[in-house]
C-alpha positions as CSV (number, residue, x, y, z in Angstrom):
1,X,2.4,3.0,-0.4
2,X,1.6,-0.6,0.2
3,X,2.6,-2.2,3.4
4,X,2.5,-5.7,4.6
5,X,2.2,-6.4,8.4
6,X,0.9,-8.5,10.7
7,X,-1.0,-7.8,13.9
8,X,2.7,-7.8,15.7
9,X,4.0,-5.5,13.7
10,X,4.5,-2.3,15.3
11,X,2.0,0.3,13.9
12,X,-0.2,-2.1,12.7
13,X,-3.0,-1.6,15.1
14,X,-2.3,2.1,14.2
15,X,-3.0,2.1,10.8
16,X,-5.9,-0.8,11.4
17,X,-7.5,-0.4,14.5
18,X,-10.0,1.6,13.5
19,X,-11.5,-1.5,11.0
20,X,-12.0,-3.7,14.0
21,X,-15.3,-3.5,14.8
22,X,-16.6,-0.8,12.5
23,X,-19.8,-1.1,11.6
24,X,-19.5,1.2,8.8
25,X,-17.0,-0.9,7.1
26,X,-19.1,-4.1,8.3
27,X,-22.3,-2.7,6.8
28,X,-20.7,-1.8,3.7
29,X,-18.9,-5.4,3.2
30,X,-21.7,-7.4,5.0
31,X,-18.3,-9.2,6.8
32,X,-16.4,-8.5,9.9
33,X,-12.8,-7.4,10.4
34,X,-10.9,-9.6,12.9
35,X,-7.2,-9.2,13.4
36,X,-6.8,-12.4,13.7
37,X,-2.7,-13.4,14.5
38,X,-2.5,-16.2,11.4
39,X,-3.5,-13.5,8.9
40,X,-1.1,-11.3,6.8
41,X,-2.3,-7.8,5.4
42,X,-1.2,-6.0,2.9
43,X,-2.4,-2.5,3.8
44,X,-2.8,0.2,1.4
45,X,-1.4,3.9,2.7
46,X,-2.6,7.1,1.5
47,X,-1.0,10.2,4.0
48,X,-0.4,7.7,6.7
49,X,-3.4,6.1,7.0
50,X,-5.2,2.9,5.7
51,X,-7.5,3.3,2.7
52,X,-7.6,-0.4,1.5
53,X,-6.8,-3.7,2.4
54,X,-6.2,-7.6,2.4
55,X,-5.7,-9.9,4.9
56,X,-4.7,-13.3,3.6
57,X,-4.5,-16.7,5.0
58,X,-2.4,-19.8,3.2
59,X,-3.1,-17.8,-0.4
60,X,-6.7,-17.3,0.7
61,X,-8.3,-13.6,1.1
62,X,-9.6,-13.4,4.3
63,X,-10.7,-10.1,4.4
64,X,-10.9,-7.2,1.8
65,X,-11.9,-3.5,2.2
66,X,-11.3,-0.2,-0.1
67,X,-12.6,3.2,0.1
68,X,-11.7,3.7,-3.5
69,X,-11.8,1.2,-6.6
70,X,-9.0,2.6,-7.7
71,X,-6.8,1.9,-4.6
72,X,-8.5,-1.7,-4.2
73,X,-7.5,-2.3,-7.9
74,X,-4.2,-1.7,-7.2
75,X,-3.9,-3.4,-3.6
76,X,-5.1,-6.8,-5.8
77,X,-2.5,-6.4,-8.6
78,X,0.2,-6.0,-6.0
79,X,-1.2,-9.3,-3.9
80,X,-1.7,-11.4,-7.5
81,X,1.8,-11.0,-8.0
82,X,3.1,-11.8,-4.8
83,X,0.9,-15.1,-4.4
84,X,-1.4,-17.1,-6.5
85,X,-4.3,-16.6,-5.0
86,X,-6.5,-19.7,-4.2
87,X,-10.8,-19.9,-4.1
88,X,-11.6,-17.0,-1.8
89,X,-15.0,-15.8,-0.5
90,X,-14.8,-12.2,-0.6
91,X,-17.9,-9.4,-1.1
92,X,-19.7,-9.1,-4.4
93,X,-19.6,-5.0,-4.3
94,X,-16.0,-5.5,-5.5
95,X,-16.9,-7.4,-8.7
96,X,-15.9,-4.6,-11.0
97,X,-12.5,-4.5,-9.2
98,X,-12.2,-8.4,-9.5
99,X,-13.1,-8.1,-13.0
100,X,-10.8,-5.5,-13.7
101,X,-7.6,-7.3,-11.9
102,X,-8.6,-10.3,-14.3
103,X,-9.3,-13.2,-11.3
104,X,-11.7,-15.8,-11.8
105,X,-15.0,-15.2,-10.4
106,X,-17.0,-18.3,-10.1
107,X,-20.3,-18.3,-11.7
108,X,-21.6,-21.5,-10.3
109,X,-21.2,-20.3,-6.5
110,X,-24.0,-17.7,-5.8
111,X,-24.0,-16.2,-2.3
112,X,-26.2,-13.4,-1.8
113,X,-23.3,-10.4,-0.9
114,X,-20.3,-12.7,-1.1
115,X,-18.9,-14.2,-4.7
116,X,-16.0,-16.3,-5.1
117,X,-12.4,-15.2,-6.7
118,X,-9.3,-17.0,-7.6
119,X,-6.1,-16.2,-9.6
120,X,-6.4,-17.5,-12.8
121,X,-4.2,-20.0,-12.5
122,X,-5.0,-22.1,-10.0
């Protein structure tokens, strides 16, 4: 199931609290998680708790996390066609997930962990 909150929503720090601050998820995405109030998430459930997610800010992905490829992959199909989704930083150990949702990945911008996605239609 995929769910889109907010940090006001009720369960949301529920489901999400446990990102905040990881520094297993922080290690493994070379970002932090911040729960910032101006973010929407769509949060992917699997029994009741969080297994992937996006946080999104004015079409921009803010934040992105997935145990699974497979979960991630579908997290991104659900967002692309709820939004157009504009140049976003996001971390390169997603690529084959970006590649696979068919977004734009920006050759000409190299970060070291990061790349940068977009829907294909800008």
């Amino acid at each position: 199931m995929i769910l889109k909150m907010n940090n006001k929503c009720n369960n949301f720090y529920q489901y999400m609290g446990k990102f905040f601050g990881s520094r297993i998820v922080q290690s493994e995405i070379n970002d932090r998680i911040y729960d910032d109030s101006y973010k929407d998430w769509y949060i992917y459930l699997k029994n009741d708790n969080a297994v992937a997610f996006i946080s999104i800010h004015n079409d921009t992905i803010k934040n992105i996390y997935s145990s699974s490829h497979t979960y991630l992959i579908e997290l991104l199909n659900e967002v692309k066609n709820t939004i157009t989704i504009s140049p976003s930083i996001v971390p390169k150990i997603y690529i084959d997930v970006y590649k696979a949702c068919n977004l734009h990945i920006d050759e000409d911008i190299k970060y070291k962990n990061f790349v940068t996605i977009r829907s294909d239609n800008p």
